[in-house]
DOVO-606315 format. One line per field, with one value per residue (C-alpha): residue in one letter; residue number from 1; x, y, z. Coordinates in nm, 4 decimals, padded with zeros to 6 digits. Layout:
rest a / ...
nr NUM / ...
u X / ...
v Y / ...
w Z / ...
***
This chain:
rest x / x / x / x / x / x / x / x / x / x / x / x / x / x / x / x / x / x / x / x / x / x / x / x / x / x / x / x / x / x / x / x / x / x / x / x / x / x / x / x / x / x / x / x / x / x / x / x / x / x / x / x / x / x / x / x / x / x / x / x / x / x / x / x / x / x / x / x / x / x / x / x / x / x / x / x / x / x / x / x / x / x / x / x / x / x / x / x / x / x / x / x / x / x / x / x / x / x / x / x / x / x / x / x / x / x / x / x / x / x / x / x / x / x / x / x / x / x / x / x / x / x / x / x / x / x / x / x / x / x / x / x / x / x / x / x / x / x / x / x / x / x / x / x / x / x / x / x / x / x / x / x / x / x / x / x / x / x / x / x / x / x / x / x / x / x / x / x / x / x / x / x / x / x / x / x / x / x / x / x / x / x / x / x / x / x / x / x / x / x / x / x / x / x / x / x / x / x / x / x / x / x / x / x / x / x / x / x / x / x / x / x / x / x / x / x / x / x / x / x / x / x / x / x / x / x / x
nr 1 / 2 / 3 / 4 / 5 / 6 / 7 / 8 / 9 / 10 / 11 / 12 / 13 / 14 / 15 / 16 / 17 / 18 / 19 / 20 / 21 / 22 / 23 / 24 / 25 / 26 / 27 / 28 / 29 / 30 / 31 / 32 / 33 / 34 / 35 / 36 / 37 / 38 / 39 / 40 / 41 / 42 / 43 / 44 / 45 / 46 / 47 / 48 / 49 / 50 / 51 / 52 / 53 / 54 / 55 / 56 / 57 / 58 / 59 / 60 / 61 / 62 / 63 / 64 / 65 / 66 / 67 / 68 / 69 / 70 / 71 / 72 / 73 / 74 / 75 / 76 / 77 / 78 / 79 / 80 / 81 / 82 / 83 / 84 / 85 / 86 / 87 / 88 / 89 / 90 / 91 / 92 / 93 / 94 / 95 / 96 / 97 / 98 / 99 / 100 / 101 / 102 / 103 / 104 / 105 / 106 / 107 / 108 / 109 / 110 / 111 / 112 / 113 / 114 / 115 / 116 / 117 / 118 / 119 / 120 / 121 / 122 / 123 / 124 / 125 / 126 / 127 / 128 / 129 / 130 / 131 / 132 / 133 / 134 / 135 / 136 / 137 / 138 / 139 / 140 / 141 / 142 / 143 / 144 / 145 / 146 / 147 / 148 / 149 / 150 / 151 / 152 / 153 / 154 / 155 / 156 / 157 / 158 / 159 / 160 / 161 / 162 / 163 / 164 / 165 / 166 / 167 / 168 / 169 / 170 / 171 / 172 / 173 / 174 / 175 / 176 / 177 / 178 / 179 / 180 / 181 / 182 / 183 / 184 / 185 / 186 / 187 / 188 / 189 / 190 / 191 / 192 / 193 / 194 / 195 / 196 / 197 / 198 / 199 / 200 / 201 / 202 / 203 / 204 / 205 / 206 / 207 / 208 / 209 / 210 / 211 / 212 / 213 / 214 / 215 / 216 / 217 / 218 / 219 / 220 / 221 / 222 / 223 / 224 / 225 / 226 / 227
u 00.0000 / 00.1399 / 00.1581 / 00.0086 / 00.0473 / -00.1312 / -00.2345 / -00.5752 / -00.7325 / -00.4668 / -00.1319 / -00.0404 / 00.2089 / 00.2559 / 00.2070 / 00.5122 / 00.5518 / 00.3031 / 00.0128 / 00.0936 / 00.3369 / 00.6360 / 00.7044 / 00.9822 / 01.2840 / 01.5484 / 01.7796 / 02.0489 / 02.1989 / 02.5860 / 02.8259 / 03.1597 / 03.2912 / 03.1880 / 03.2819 / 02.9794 / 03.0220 / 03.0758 / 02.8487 / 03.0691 / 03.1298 / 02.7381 / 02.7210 / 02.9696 / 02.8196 / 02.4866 / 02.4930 / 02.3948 / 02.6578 / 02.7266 / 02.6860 / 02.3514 / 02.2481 / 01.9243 / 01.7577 / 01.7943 / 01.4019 / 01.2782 / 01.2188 / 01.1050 / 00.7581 / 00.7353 / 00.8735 / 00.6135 / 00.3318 / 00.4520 / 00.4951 / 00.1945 / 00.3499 / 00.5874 / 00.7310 / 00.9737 / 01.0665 / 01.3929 / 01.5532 / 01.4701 / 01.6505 / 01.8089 / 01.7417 / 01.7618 / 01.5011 / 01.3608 / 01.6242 / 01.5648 / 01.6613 / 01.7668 / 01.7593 / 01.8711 / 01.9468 / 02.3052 / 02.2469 / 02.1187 / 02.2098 / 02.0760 / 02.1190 / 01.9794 / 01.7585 / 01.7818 / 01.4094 / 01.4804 / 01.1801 / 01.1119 / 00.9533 / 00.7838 / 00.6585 / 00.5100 / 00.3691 / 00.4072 / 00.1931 / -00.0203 / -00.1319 / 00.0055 / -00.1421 / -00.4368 / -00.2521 / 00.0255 / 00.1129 / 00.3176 / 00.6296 / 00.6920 / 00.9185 / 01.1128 / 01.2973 / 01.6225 / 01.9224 / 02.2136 / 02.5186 / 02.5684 / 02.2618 / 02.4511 / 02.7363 / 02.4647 / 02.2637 / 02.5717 / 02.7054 / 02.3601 / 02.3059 / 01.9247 / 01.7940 / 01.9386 / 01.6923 / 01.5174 / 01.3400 / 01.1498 / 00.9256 / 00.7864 / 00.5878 / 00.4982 / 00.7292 / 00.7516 / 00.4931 / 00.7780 / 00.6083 / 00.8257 / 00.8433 / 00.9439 / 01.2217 / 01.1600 / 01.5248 / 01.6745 / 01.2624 / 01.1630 / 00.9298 / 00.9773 / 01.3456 / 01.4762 / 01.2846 / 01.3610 / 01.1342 / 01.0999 / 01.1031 / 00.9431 / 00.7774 / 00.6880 / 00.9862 / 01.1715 / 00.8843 / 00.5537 / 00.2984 / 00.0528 / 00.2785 / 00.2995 / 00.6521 / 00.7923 / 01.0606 / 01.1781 / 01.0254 / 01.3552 / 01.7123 / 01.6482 / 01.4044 / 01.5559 / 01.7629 / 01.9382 / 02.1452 / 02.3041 / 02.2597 / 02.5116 / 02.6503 / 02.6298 / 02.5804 / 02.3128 / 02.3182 / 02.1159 / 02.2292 / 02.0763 / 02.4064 / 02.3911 / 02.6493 / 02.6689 / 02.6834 / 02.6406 / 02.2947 / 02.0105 / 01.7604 / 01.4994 / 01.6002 / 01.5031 / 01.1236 / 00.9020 / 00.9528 / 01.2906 / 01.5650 / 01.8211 / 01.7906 / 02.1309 / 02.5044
v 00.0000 / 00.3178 / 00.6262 / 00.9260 / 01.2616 / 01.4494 / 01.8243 / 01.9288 / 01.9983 / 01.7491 / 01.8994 / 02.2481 / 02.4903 / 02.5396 / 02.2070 / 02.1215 / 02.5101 / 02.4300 / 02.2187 / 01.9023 / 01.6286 / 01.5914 / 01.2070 / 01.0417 / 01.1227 / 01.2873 / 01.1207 / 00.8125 / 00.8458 / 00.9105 / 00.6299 / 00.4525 / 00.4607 / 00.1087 / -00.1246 / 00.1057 / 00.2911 / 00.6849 / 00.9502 / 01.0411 / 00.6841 / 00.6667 / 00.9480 / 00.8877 / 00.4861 / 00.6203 / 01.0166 / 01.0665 / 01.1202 / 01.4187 / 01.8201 / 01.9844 / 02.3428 / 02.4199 / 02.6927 / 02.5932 / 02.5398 / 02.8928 / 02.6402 / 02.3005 / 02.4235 / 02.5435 / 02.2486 / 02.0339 / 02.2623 / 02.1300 / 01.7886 / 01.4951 / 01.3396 / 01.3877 / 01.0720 / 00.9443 / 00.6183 / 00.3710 / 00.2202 / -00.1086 / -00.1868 / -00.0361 / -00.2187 / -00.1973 / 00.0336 / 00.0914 / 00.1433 / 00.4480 / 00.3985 / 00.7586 / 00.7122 / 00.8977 / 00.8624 / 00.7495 / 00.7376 / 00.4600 / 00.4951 / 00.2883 / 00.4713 / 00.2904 / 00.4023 / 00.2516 / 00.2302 / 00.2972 / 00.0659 / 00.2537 / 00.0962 / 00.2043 / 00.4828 / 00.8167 / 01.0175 / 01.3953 / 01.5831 / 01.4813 / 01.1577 / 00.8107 / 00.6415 / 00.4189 / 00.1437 / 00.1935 / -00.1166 / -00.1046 / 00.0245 / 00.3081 / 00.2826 / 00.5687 / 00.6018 / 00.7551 / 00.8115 / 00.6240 / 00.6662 / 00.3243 / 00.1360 / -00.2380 / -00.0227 / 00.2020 / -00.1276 / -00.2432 / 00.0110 / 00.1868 / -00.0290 / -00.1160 / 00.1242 / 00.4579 / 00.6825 / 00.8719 / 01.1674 / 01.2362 / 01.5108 / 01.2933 / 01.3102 / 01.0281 / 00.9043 / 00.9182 / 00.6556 / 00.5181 / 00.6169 / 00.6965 / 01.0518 / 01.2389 / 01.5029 / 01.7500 / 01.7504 / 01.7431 / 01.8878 / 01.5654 / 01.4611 / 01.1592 / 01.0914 / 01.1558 / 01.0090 / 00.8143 / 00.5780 / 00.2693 / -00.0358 / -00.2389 / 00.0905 / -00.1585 / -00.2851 / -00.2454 / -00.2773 / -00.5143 / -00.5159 / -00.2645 / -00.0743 / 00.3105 / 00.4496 / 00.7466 / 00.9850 / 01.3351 / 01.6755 / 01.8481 / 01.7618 / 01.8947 / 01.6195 / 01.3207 / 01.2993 / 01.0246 / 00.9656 / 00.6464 / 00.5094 / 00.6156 / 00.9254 / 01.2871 / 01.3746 / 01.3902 / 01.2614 / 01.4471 / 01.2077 / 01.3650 / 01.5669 / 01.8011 / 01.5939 / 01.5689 / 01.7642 / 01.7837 / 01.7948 / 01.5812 / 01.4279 / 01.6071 / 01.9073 / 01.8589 / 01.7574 / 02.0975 / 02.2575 / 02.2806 / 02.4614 / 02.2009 / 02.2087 / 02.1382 / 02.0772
w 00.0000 / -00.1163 / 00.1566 / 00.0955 / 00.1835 / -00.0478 / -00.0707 / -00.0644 / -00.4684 / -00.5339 / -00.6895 / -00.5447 / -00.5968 / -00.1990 / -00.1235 / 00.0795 / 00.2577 / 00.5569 / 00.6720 / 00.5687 / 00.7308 / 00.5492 / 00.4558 / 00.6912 / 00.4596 / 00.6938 / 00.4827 / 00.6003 / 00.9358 / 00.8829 / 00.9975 / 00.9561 / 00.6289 / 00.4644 / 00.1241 / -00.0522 / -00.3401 / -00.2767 / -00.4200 / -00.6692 / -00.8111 / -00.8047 / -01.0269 / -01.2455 / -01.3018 / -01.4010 / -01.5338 / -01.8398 / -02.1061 / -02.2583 / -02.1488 / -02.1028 / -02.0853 / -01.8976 / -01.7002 / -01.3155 / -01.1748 / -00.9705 / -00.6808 / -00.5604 / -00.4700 / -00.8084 / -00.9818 / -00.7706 / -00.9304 / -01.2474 / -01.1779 / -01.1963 / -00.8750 / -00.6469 / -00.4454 / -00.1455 / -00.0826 / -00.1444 / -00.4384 / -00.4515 / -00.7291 / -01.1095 / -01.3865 / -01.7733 / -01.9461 / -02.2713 / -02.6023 / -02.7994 / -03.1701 / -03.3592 / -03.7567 / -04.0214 / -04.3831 / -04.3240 / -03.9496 / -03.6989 / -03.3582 / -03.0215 / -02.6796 / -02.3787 / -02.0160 / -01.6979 / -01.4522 / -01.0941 / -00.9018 / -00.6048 / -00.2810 / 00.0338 / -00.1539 / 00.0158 / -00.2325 / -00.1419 / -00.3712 / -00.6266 / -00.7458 / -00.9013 / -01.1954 / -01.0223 / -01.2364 / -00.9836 / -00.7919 / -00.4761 / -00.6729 / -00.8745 / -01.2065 / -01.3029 / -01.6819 / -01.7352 / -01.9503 / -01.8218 / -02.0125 / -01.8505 / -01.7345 / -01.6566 / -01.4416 / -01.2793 / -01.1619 / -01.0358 / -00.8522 / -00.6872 / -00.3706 / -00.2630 / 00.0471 / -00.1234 / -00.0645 / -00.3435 / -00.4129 / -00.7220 / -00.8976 / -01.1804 / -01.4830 / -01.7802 / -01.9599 / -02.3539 / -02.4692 / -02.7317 / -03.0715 / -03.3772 / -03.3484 / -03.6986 / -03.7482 / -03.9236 / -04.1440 / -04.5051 / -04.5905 / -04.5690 / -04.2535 / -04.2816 / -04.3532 / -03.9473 / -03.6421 / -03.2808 / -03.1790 / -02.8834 / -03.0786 / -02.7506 / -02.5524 / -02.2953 / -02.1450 / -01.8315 / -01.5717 / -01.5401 / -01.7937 / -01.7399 / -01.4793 / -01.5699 / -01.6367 / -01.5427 / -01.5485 / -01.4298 / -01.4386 / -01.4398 / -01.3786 / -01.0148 / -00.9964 / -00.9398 / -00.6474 / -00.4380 / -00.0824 / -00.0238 / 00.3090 / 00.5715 / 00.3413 / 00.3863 / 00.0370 / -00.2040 / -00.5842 / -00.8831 / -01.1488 / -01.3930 / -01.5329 / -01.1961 / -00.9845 / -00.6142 / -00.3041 / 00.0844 / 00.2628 / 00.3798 / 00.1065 / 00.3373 / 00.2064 / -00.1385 / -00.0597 / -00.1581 / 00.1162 / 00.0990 / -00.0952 / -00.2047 / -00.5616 / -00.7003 / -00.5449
***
């Protein structure tokens, strides 16, 4: 059974500022250092590849306005996602995703697909979705500001004047959870954010990188947005 903590009207822009208990996500008690990966190796196993340039959200309220759902919980496990196929007239390229599944799931504002089952799948863009699986142990702790994920259809670019001639697509849209289990992914690069148990730093591994604080902080009602 999924937890709920859910705003009244459903999805609000102020829904984490006052009024409503924030889920039990202080974040993983800091102890001895152990065998487990570090933050950074974390980051660097599953970031995407490449640079990005975006505008930095105005602030986790805001970006929770914007999102269907947002959730807390642990990582129960990484495994491999969905391939996206690029194709051009004398270009075909694969890239692959990695799904977090996500257990014990509070959901903090708005509201999971009623499809949902206990755990919630989340897409995204590892440069390297084997070593990310690998290397992310279960129990991190996650927080995420979440919308649907692309439904896979051949989508046409619109290059070389003709339509037709570029596109990406998801050759098998419904892989890497259950059948019938919605996917989805993050809002923002802000949205997606981990802590390992027993560290005192947080992970966006969504291109941001990593930096001290408590995964608390980045519910929204807090202010840690970014390292």
């Amino acid at each position: 059974m999924l937890g709920v903590c859910v705003c009244a009207g459903a999805l609000l822009a102020g829904c984490g500022r006052g009024g409503v208990a924030a889920p039990d996500v202080a974040g993983p008690t800091v102890g001895p250092a152990t065998s487990e990966p570090s933050a950074a190796e974390v980051f660097t196993a599953c970031s995407p590849p490449g640079i990005v340039d975006h505008d930095p959200i105005e602030s986790l309220a805001i970006l929770a306005s914007e999102s269907t759902v947002v959730i807390a919980g642990d990582i129960d496990r990484i495994q491999p996602g969905r391939d996206t196929t690029y194709s051009a007239p004398n270009q075909t390229s694969t890239t692959g995703s990695a799904v977090i599944v996500v257990r014990d799931v509070t959901v903090v504002a708005g509201k999971l697909d009623p499809a949902a089952d206990a755990s919630v799948y989340i897409e995204f863009g590892s440069g390297s979705p084997e070593q990310c699986t690998r290397t992310v142990p279960p129990g991190t702790a996650i927080v995420a500001y979440l919308e649907p994920a692309w439904d896979g259809a051949r989508s046409y670019v619109d290059e070389y004047l003709d339509p037709t001639s570029v596109y990406t697509e998801i050759e098998e849209p419904g892989a890497g959870r259950p059948a019938g289990q919605p996917l989805y992914q993050a809002a923002a690069l802000e949205g997606l954010v981990w802590q390992l148990p027993g560290s005192a730093d947080v992970i966006w591994p969504l291109h941001l990188g990593t930096g001290p604080g408590s995964i608390r902080e980045a519910l929204p009602d807090g202010t840690l947005a970014g390292p």
